[in-house]
TIZAMAR-438522 format. One record per atom (N, C-alpha, C): residue in one letter; atom name; z, y, x; residue number from 1. Coordinates in steps of 0.02 Angstrom, whole numbers, plus 50000, padded with zeros to 5 digits. Each point is the difference from the previous one (the first is absolute). Layout:
{rec A CA {Z Y X} NUM},
...
//
This chain:
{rec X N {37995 42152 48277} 1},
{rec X CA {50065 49987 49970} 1},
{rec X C {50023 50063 49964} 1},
{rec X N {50023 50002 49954} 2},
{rec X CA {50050 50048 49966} 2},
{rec X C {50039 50036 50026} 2},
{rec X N {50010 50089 49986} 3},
{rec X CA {50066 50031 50027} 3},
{rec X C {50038 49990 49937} 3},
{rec X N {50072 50001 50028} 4},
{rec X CA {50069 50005 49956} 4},
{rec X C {50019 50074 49998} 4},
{rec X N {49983 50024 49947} 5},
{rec X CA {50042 50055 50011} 5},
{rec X C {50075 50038 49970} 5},
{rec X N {50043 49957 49959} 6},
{rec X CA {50058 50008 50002} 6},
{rec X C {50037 49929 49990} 6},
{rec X N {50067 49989 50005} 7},
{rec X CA {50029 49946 50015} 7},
{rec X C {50070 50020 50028} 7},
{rec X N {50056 49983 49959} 8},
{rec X CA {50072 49985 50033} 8},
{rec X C {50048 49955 49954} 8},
{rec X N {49985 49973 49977} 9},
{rec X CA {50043 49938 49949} 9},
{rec X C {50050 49984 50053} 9},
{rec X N {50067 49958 49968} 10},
{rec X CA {50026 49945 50011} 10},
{rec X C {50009 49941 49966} 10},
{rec X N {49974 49955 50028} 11},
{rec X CA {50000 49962 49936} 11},
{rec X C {50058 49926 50013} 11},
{rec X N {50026 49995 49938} 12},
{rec X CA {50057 49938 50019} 12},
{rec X C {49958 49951 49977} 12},
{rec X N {50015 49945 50045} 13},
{rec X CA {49965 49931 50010} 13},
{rec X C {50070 49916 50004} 13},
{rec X N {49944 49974 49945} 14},
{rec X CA {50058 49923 50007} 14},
{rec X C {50012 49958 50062} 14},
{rec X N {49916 50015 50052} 15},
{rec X CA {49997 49960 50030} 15},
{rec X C {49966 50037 50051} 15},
{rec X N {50039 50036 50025} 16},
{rec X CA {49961 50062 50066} 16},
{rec X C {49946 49975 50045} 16},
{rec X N {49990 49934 50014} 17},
{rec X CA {49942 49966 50041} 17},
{rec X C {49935 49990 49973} 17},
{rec X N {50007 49998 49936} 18},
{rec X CA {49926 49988 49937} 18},
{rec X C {49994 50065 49975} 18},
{rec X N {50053 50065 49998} 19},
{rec X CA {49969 50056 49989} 19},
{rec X C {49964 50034 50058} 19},
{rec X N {50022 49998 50042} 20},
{rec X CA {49974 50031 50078} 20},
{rec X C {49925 49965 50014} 20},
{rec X N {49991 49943 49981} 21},
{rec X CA {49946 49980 50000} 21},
{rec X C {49963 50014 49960} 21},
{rec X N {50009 50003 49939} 22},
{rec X CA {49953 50040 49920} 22},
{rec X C {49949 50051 50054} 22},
{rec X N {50053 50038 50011} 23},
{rec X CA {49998 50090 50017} 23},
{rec X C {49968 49997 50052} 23},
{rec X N {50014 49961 50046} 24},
{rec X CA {49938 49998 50067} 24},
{rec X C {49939 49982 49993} 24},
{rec X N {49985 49940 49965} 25},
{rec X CA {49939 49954 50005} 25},
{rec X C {49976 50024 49923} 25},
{rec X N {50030 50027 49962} 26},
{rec X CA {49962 50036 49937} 26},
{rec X C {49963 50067 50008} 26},
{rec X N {50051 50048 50025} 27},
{rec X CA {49988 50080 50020} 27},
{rec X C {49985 50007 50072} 27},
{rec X N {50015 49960 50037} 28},
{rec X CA {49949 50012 50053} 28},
{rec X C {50056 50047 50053} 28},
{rec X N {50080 49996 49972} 29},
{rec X CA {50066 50052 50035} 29},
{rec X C {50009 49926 50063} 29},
{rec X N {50020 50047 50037} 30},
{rec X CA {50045 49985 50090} 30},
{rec X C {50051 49992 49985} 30},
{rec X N {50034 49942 50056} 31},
{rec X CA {50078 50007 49996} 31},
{rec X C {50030 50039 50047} 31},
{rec X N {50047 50049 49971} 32},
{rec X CA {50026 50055 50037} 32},
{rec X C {50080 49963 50037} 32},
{rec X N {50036 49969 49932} 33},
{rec X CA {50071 49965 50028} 33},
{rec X C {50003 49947 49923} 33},
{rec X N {50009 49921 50031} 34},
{rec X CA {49996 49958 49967} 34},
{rec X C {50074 49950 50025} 34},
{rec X N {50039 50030 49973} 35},
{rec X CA {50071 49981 49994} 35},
{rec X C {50028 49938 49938} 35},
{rec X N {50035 49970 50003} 36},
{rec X CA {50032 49968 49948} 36},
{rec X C {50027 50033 49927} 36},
{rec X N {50017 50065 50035} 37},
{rec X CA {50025 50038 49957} 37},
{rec X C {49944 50052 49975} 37},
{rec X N {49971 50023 50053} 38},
{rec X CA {49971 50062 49961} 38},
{rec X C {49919 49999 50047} 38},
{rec X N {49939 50024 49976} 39},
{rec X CA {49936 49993 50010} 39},
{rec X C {49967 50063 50006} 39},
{rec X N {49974 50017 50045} 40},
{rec X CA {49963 50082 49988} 40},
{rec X C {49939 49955 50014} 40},
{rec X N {49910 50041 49965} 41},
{rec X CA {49963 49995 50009} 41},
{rec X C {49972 50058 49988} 41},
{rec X N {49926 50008 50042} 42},
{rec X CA {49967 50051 50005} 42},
{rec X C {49929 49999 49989} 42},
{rec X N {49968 50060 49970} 43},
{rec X CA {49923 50004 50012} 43},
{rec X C {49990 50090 49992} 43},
{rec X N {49943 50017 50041} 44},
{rec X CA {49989 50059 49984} 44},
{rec X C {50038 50058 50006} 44},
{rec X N {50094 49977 50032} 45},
{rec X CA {50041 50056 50007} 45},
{rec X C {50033 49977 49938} 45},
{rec X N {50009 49981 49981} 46},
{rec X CA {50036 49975 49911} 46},
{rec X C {50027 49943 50031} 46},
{rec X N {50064 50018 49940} 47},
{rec X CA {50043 49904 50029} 47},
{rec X C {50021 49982 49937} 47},
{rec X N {50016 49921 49989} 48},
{rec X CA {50029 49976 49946} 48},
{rec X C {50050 49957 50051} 48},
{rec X N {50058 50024 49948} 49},
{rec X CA {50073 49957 50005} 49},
{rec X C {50026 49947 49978} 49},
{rec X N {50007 49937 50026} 50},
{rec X CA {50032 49968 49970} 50},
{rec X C {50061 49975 50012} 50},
{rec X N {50034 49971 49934} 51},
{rec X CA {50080 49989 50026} 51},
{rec X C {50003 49944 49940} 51},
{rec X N {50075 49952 50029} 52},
{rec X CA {50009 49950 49965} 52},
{rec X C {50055 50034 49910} 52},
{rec X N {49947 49977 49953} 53},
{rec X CA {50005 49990 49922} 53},
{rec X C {50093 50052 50003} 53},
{rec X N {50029 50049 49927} 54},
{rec X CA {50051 49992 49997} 54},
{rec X C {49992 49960 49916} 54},
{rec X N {50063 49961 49983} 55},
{rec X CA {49977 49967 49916} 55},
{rec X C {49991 50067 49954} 55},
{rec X N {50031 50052 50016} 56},
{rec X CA {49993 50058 49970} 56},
{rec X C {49942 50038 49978} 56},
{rec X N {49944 49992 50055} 57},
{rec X CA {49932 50028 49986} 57},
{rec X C {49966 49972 49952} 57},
{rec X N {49974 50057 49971} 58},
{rec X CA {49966 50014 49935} 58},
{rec X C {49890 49987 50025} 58},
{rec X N {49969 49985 49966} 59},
{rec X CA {49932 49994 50031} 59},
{rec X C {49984 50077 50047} 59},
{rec X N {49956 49992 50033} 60},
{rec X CA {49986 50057 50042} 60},
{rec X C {49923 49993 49989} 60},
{rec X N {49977 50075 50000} 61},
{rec X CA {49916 49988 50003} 61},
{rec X C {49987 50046 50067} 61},
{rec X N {49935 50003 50039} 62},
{rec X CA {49995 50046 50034} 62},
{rec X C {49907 50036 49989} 62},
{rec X N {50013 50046 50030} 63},
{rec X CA {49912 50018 50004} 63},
{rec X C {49985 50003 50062} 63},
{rec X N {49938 49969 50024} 64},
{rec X CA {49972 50006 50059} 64},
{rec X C {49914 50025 49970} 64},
{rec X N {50001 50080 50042} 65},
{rec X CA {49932 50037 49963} 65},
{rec X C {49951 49980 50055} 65},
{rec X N {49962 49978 50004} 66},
{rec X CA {49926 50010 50056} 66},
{rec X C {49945 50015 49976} 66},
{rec X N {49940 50009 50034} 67},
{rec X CA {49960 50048 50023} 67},
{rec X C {49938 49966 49957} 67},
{rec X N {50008 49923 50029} 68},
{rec X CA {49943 49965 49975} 68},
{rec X C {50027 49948 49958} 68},
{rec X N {50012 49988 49926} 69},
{rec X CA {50010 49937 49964} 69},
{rec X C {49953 49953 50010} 69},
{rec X N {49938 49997 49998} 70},
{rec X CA {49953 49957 50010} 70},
{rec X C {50019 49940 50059} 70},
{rec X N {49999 50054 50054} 71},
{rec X CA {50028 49961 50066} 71},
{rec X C {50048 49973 50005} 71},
{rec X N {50051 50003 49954} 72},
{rec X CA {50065 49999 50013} 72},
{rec X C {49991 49947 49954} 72},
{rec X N {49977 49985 49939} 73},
{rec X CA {49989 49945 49973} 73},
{rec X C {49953 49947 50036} 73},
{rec X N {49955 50003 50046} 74},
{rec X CA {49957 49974 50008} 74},
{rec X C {50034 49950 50073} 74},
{rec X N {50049 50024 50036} 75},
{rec X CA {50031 49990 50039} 75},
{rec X C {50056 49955 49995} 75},
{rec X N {50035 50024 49914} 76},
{rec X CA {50038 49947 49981} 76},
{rec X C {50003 49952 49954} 76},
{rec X N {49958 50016 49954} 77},
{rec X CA {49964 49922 49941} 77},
{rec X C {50000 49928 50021} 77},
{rec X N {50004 49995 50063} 78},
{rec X CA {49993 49919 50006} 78},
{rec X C {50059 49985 50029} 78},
{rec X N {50066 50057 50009} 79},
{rec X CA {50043 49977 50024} 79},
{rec X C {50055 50007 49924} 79},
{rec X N {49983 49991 49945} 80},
{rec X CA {50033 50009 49957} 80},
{rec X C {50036 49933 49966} 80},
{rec X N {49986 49945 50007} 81},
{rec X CA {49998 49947 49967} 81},
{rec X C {50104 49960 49999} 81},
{rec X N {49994 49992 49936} 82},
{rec X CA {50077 49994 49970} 82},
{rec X C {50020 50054 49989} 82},
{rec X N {49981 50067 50008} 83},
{rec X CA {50040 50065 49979} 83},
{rec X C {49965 50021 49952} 83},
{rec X N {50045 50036 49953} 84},
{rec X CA {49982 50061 49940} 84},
{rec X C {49986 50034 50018} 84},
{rec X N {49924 50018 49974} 85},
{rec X CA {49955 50071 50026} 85},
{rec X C {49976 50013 49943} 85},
{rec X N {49974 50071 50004} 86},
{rec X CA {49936 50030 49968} 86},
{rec X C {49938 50027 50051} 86},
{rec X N {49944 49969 49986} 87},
{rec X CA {49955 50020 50035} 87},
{rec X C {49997 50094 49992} 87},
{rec X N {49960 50013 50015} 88},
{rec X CA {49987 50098 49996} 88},
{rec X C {49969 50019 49950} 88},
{rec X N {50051 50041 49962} 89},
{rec X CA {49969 50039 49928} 89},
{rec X C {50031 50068 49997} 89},
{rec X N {49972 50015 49938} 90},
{rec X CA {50009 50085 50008} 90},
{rec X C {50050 50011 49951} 90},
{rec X N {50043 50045 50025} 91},
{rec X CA {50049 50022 49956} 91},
{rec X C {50000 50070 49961} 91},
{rec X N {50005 50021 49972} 92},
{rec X CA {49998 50040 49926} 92},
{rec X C {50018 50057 50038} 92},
{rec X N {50060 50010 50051} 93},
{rec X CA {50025 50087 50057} 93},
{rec X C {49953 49983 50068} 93},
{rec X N {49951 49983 49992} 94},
{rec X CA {49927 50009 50053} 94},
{rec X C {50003 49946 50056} 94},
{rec X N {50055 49958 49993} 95},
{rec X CA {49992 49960 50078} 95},
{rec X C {49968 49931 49983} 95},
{rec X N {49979 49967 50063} 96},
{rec X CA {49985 49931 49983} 96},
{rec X C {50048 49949 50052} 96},
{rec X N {50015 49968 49971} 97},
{rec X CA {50050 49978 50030} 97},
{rec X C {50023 49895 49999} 97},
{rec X N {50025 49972 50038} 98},
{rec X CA {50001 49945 50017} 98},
{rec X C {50084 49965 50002} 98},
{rec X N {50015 49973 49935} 99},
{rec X CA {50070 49963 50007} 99},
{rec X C {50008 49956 50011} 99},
{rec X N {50064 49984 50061} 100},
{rec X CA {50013 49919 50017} 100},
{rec X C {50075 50018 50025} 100},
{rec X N {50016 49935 49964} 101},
{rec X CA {50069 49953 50015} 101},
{rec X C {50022 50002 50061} 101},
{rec X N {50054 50053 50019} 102},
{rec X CA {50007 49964 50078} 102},
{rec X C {50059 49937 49991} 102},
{rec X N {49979 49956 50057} 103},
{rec X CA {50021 49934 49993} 103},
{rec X C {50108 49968 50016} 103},
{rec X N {50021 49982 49971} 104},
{rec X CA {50079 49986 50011} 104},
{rec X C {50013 50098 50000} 104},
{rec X N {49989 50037 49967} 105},
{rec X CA {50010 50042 49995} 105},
{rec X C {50007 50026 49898} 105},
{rec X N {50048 50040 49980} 106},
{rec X CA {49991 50037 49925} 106},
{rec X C {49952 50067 49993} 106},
{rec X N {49933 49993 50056} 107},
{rec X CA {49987 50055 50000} 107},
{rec X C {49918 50000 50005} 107},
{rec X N {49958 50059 49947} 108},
{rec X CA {49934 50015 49995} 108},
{rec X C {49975 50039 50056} 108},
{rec X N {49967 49986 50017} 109},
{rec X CA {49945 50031 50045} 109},
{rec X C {49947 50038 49973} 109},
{rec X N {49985 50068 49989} 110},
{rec X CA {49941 50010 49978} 110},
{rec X C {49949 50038 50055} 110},
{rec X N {49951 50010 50018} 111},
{rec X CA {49952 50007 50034} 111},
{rec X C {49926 50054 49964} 111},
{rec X N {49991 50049 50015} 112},
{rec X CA {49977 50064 49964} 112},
{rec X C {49973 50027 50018} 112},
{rec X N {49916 50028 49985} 113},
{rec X CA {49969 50073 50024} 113},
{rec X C {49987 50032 49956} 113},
{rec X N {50003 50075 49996} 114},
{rec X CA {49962 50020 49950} 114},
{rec X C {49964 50006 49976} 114},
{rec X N {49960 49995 49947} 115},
{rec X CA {49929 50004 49974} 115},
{rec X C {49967 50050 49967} 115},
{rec X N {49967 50024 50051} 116},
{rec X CA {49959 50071 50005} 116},
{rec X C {49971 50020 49915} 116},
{rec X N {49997 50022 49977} 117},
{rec X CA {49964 50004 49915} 117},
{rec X C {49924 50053 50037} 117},
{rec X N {49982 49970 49947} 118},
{rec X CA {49920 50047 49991} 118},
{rec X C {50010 50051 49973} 118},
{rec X N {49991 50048 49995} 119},
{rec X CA {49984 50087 49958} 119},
{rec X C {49941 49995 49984} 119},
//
């Protein structure tokens, strides 16, 4: 399995029961406190927050960097289906990286390692 190695978003959600679930059964995070109001989850020592939507919020993106993209794709590709993704490509400032929709949520997920260059 994959290490996480940074992570602290909060992310506002329409429907706090279908985001908490994304985040568990997608990323592979624990439930720390799964409240009506507010959601902590965990992996690795890292937590993501969630809390119910304000109409005020603007989209939110976050980065979650790990160790292994491969794995981390390979772990979640078949759990992707009805969501906006990009499978793993390389980006132009060295990372390769993996976008998806988090769900009843205004907010991107991106998913990232760096990619070593040749000399």
């Amino acid at each position: 399995m994959y290490k996480a190695k940074y992570l602290s978003p909060m992310i506002s959600s329409f429907d706090m029961k279908e985001t908490v679930l994304f985040i568990q059964n997608l990323l592979d995070f624990k439930i720390t406190i799964n409240e009506s109001t507010y959601a902590i989850l965990h992996k690795d020592n890292l937590t993501i927050h969630i809390l119910p939507t304000n109409p005020g919020i603007g989209q939110m993106e976050f980065y979650l960097e790990v160790d292994n993209i491969q794995q981390v794709w390979n772990f979640i590709k078949n759990k992707l289906d009805g969501l906006k993704f990009k499978e793993p490509f390389d980006r132009e400032y060295g990372m390769r990286e993996i976008h998806i929709g988090v769900p009843k949520t205004n907010t991107l997920l991106f998913i990232g390692q760096a990619v070593k260059k040749s000399t």
